[in-house]
N, C-alpha and C positions, 0 to 999 in steps of 0.2 A: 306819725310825727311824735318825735320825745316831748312831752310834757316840759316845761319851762318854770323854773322859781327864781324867786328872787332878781335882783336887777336887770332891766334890757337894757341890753347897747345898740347902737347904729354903727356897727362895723363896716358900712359902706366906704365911708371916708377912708377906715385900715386897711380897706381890700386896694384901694387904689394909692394908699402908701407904700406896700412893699413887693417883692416879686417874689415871693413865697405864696402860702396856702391861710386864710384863715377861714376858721373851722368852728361855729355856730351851734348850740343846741338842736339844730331844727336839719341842721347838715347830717348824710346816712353817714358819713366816716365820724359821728362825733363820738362815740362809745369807744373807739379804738384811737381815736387823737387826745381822750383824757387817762386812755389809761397808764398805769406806771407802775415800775418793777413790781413792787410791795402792794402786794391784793389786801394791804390792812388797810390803806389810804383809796377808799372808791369817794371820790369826790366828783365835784360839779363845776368845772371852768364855764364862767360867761362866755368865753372867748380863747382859742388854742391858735398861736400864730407860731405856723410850722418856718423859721425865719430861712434865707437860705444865703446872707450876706449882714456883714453889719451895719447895713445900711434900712433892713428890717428890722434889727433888734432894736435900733433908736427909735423908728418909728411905733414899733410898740409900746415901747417905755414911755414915751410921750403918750401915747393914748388912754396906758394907763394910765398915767398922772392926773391928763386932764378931766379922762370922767370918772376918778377916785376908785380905781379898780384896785383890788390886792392883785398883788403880780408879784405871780413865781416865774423861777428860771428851773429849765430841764436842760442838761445834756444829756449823760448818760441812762439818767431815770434812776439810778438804784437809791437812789436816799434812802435811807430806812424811817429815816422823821417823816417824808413823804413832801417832802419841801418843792419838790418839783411839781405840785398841784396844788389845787384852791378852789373852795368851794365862792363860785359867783364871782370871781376877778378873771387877772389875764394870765396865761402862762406863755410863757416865749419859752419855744422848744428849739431846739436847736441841732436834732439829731440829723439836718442834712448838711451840716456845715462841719464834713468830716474830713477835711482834708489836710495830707500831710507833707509838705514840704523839706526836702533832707538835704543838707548841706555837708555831704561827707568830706571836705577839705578841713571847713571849720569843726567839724564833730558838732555840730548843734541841726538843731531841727524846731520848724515852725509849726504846729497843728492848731485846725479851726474849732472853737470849744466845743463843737459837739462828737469832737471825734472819743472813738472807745481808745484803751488801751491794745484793743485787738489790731484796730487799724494804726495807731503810732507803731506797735510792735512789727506788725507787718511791713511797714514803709523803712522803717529803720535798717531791719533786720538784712532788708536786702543788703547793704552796706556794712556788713560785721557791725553794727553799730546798737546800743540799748542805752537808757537810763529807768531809776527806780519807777515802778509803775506798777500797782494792785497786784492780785494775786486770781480775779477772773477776768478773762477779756473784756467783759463787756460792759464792765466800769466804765464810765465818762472819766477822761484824763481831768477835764474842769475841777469837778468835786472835788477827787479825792487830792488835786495838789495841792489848792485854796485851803483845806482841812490838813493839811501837813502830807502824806504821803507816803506810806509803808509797803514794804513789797520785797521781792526775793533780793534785789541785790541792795538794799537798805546799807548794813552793816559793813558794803564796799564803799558804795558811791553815795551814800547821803538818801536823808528823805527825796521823794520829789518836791517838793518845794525848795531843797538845797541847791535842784539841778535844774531848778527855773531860771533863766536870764533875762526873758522880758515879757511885759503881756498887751493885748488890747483891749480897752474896758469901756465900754456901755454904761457911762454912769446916770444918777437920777435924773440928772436934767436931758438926759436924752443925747452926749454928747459922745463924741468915743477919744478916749485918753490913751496911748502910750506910754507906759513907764518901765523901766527898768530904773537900774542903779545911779543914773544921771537924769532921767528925767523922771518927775512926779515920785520922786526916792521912798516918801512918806505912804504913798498907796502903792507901793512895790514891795515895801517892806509889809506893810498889813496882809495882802495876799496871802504871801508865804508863812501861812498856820490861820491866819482870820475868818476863813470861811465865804460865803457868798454875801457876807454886811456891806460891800463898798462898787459893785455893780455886776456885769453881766460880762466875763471873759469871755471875749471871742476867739481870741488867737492865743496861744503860749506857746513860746517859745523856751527851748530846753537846750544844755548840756548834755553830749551823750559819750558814750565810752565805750572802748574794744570789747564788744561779746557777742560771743555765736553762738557753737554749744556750751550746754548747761549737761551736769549729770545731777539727775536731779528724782525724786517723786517719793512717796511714803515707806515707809519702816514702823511698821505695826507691834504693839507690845499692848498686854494685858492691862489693867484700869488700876495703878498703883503709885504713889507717892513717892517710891525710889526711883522710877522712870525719871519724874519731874525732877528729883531732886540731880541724878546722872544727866539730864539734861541741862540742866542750866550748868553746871558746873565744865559740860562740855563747851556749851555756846560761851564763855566764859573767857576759855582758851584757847579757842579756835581760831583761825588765820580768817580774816574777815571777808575774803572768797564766799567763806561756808555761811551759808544763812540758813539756819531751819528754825519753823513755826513749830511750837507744839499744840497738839490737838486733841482734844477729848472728843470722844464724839462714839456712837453705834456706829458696831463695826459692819461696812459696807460690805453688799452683796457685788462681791466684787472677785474674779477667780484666783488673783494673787490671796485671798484670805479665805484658809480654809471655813467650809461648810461651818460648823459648830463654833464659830464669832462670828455670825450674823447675827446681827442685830442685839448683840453682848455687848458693853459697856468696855471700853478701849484706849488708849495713849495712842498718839502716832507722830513721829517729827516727820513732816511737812521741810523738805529738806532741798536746796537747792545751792548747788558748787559751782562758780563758776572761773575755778583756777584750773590748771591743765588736767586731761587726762589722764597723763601717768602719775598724778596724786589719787584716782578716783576711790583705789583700795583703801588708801588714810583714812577715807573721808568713813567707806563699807566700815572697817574697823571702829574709829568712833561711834557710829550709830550701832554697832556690837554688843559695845560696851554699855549699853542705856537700860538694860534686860532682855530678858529672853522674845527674840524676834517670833512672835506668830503668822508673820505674813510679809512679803512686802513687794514692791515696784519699784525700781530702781534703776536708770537708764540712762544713755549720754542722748541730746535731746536738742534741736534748735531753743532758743531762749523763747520765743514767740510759744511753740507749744507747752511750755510749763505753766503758762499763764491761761491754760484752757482746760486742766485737767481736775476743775470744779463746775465748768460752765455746765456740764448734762445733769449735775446730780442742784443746780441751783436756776434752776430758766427761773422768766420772768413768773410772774400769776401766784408765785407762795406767799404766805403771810409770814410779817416776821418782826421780832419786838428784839430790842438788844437793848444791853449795855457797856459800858469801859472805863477800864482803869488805866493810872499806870501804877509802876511800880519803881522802885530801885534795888530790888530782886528779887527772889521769889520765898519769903519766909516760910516758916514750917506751917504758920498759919493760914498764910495765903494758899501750900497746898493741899492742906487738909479740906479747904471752904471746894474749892478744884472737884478732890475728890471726893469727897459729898453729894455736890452736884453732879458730878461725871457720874454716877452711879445711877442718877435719875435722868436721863438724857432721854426729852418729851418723845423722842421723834428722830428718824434716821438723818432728817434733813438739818437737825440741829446742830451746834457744836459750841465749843472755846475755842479759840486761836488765842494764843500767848505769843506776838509778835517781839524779837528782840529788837530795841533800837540804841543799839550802844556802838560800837567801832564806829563807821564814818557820822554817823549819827551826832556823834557828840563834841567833832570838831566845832560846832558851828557853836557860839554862847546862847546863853538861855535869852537874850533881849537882843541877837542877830536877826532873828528873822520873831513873826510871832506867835510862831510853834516856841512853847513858854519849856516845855519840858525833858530841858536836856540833860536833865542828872538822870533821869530815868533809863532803866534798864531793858524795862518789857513793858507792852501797851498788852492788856488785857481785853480781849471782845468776846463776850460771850449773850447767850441769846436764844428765844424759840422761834425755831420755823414749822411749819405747818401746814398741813394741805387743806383742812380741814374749815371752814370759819367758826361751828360751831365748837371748835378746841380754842377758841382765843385767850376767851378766861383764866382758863385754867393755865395755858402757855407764858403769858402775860403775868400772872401770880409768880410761878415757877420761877423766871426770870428775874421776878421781884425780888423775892427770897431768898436766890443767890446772889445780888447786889447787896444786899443788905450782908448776909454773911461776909464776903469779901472785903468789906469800903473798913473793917480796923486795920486790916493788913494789907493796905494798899494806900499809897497815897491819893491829898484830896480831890485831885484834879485828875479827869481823863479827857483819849481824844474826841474831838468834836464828832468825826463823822460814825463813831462807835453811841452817838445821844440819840437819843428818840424824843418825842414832841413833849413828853412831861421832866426833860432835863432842863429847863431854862434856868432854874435856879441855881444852876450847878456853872453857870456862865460865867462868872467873876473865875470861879476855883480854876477854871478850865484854861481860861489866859494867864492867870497868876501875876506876876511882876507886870506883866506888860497889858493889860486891861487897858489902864486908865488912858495908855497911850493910844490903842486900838482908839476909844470912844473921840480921843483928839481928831484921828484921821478919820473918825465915821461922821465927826459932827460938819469935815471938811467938804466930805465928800456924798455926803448922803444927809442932812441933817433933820430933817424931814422922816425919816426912815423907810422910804418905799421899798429899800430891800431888808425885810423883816421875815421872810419866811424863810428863816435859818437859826441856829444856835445863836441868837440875835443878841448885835452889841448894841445898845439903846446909847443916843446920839444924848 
């Protein structure tokens, strides 16, 4: 039997609230019901209710409440803060409430907040149909569109939060709210960039758009400041079809990259088209022109598989610290801090993504939704991952070091879900214009603050 600290509960009463699983220190599945993406967060839940309708997530939330549990929400798990855990409270998991509903008439789609982007992509897909969603499957759609929402067709169709239409919400008192743009307008609008401050999404419903194949995968180039600089100049003027990521990172053992850059310090755009085929050579061409190709993958590709061709080199169980900027474009400064750090790259499983979020990105104004930052050009993630635990330190320093290099040549505020658990300070900068409003709609809707295990808007 697992040793026990800290607070007991009498979950009996929860076991007979919902028709899901809850899962107890003393329970054999409890080591495997706390655990979550990012092996840096091993914590200790009182209590795991695996929910499997919204009619458990309420019940939870009220349990929490009433015996003064801290309670996180998981869907997909990848937090990097690790917010989807807690040591001695409740977590509502949510990972069997994956289901996805497809309205191919209307182009929109319903999915249950625990679903990944693997199974939105899949359910869609069948129907020519996509919108903006992460760049590995097995993201939780919840998170990443609550935190704004970046991904290969960004710079077509918008963040996902742009191509959210409605939601259902599990708020503090235990209640479940509907909102869109006519009803509860106030916590519809916080959603889309606010993070998980205003309750527990169950459902989200999306906007989705004509996409099938993508041609799309990396274009490998040597560890160089002219790269970056050919690159941004290309995303620049690109047709906004064309979305590519750039990436720092060792270069992968991988057979498109010769023998002798493995594990050599490397650029690569991370590249994804999803305008016709017979443009695919324009696209070959620009990516030509960025420097000398040492390697590369490149392919005409269903959209569902381009959102998987990270998941083998990132499974669950790695430690990993990050941080993020944004930018309004890439200065000499900003590349040189890049290439600095790209030269020390801890670990194969490391990298930078320089995400651009300009073309559809920027229709939407900076106080539409309360993703604050729409003059921005590129959202910056960079960060140590690791197999190792006794490499933390060191990974964690490294990380640090490159934050601090970068934050003159980058503006003050980045995205939320690129923070880790020592960013809370950086909460105001992060909203910007639109804070004060968020704290209106959190004091509305949560004032109390029980949902505080996030880049947290204090009520």
């Amino acid at each position: 039997m697992t040793t026990t600290t800290g607070p007991q509960t009498t979950p009996d009463t929860l076991r007979g609230a919902v028709r899901g699983t809850v899962v107890t220190r003393d329970d054999p599945s409890y080591d495997e019901s706390r655990r979550v993406y990012n092996a840096l967060h091993d914590r200790r839940p009182a209590v795991v209710v695996h929910a499997v309708d919204a009619g458990d997530v309420m019940a939870a939330v009220r349990y929490a409440r009433e015996h003064e549990l801290p309670l996180a929400v998981r869907g997909g798990s990848h937090s990097v803060a690790g917010f989807g855990t807690v040591d001695d409270g409740l977590v509502v998991d949510l990972s069997r409430m994956r289901g996805v509903r497809v309205d191919p008439a209307a182009r929109t789609a319903r999915a249950e907040g625990g679903a990944t982007w693997g199974d939105f992509n899949h359910a869609t897909h069948a129907f020519g149909l996509a919108t903006t969603g992460g760049v590995v499957s097995t993201t939780g759609i919840g998170g990443l569109t609550l935190g704004g929402g970046m991904g290969h067709l960004a710079r077509r169709y918008g963040l996902s939060c742009d191509n959210l239409i409605a939601a259902d919400v599990v708020t503090a008192e235990g209640a479940l709210v509907s909102c869109d743009n006519e009803r509860h307008p106030d916590l519809f609008w916080a959603l889309r960039g606010g993070g998980g401050n205003f309750g527990v999404a169950v459902s989200l419903a999306y906007r989705l758009h004509p996409v099938t194949d993508v041609f799309g995968g990396l274009s490998c180039y040597p560890l160089d400041g002219g790269v970056a600089r050919a690159w941004q100049e290309m995303i620049t003027v690109a047709p906004w079809e064309l979305n590519s990521i750039l990436v720092l990172a060792l270069g992968p053992e991988e057979p498109f990259l010769p023998e002798r850059w493995h594990g050599r310090p490397i650029c690569a755009a991370f590249t994804c088209f999803s305008g016709p085929e017979a443009e695919d050579e324009k696209v070959l061409a620009r990516l030509d022109g960025l420097g000398p190709v040492i390697g590369r993958f490149m392919e005409r590709m269903p959209y569902p598989v381009i959102n998987t061709l990270f998941d083998e080199q990132l499974p669950p169980g790695l430690y990993h610290y990050w941080k993020g900027n944004f930018s309004r474009g890439l200065s000499d400064g900003a590349i040189a801090a890049h290439m600095e750090y790209g030269a020390t790259m801890p670990s194969l499983e490391s990298d930078t993504a320089i995400f651009p979020i300009d073309g559809a990105c920027h229709r939407m104004g900076p106080e539409d939704t309360a993703f604050a930052y729409r003059d921005a050009d590129f959202s910056h993630s960079f960060g140590g991952t690791w197999t190792d635990p006794a490499d933390s330190d060191d990974n964690i320093a490294w990380t640090r070091a490159y934050d601090t290099a970068l934050r003159p040549h980058t503006q003050e505020g980045g995205y939320v879900n690129f923070m880790d658990t020592d960013d809370q300070d950086r909460v105001r900068v992060n909203y910007r214009q639109n804070y004060d409003r968020l704290r209106t709609v959190k004091r509305a809707y949560d004032p109390d603050n029980v949902f505080r295990l996030n880049q947290n808007i204090e009520p």
